[in-house]
C-alpha positions as a Markdown table, in Angstrom:
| # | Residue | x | y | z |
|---|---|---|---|---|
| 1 | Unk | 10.8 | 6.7 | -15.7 |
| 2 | Unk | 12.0 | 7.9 | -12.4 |
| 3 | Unk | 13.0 | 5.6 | -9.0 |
| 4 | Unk | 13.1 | 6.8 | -5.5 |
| 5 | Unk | 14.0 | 5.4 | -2.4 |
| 6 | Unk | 14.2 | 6.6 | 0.8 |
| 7 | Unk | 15.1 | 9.9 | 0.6 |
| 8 | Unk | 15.5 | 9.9 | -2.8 |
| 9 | Unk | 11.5 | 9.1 | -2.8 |
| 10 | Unk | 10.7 | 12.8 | -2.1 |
| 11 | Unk | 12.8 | 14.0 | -4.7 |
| 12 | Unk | 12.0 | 11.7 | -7.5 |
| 13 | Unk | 8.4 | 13.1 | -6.3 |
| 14 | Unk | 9.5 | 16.7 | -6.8 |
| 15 | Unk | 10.9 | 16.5 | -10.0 |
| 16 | Unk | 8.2 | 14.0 | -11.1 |
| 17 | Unk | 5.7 | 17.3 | -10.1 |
| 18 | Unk | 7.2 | 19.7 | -12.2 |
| 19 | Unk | 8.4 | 17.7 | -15.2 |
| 20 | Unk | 6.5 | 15.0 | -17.3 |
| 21 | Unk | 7.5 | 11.5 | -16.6 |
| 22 | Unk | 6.6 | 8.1 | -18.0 |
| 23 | Unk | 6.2 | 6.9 | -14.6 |
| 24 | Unk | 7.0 | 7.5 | -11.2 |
| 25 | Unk | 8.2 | 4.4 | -8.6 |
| 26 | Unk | 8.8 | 4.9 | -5.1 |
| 27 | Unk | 10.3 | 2.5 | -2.7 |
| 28 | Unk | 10.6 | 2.5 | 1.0 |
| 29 | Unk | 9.9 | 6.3 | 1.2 |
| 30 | Unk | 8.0 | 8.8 | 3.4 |
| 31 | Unk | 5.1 | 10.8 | 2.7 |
| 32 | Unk | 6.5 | 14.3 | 3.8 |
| 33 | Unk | 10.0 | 15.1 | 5.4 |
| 34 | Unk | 8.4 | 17.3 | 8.0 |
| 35 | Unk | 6.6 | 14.5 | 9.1 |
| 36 | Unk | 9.5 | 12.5 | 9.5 |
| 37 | Unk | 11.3 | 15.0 | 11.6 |
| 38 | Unk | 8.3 | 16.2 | 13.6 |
| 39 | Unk | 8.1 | 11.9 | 15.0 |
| 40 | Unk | 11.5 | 11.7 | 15.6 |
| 41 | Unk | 12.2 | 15.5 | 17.6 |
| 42 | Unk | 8.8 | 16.1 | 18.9 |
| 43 | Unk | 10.1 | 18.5 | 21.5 |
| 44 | Unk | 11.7 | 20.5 | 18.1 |
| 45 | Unk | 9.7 | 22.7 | 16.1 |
| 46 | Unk | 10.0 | 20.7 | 13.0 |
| 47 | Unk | 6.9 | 22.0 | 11.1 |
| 48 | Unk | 7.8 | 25.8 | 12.0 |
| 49 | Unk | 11.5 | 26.2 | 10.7 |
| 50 | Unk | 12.0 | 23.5 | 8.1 |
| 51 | Unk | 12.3 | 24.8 | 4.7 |
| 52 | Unk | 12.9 | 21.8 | 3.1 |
| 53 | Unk | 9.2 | 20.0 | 3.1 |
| 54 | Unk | 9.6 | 17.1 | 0.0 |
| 55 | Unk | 5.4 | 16.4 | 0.7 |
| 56 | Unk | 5.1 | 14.0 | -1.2 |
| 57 | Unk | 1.8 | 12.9 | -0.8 |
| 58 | Unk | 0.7 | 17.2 | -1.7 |
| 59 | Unk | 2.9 | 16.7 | -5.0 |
| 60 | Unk | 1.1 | 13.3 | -6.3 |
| 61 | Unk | -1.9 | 14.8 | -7.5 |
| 62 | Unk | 0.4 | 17.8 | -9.6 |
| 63 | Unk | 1.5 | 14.8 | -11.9 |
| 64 | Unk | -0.4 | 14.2 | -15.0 |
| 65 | Unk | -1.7 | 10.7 | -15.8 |
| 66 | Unk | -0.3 | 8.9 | -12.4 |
| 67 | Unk | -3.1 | 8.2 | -9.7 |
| 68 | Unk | -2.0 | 7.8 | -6.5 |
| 69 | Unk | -3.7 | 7.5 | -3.0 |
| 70 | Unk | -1.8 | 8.5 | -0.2 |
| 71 | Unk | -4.2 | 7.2 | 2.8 |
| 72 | Unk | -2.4 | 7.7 | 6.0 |
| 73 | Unk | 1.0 | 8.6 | 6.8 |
| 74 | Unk | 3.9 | 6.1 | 6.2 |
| 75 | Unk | 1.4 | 4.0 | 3.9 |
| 76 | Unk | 0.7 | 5.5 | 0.2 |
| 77 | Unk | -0.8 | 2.9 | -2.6 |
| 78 | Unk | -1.0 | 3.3 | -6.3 |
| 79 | Unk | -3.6 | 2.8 | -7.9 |
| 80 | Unk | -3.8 | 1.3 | -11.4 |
| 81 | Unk | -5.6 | 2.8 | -14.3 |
């Protein structure tokens, strides 16, 4: 079982991605840190230079047996089984 929050949402994600896990829980955390920096420095080229993406929404679907939806932006739901 692994917990995330904030930050540590993306890489609870990650490692959930390329390891199996009994389950993944993620609290208070962002769908992709590119995303957070492009809203906060819009004049910045966020997108172009970061190399350090933690998408979490692109990494749900690599886990087996979790379903997740990831809607919109800021506002992912799991769905049960």
């Amino acid at each position: 079982m692994l917990f995330g929050e904030s930050l540590g949402g993306g890489v609870a994600s990650e490692l959930a991605a390329g390891t199996r896990v009994g389950g993944l829980i993620l609290q208070s955390t962002f769908t992709s840190l590119v995303e957070v920096g492009a809203e906060l420095f819009p004049w910045l080229p966020v997108r172009w230079i970061s190399s350090i993406r933690y998408d979490t929404c692109a990494r749900l679907p690599l886990m087996s047996k979790l379903k997740f939806s990831c809607p919109e932006p800021w506002n992912w739901t799991p769905l049960m089984k």
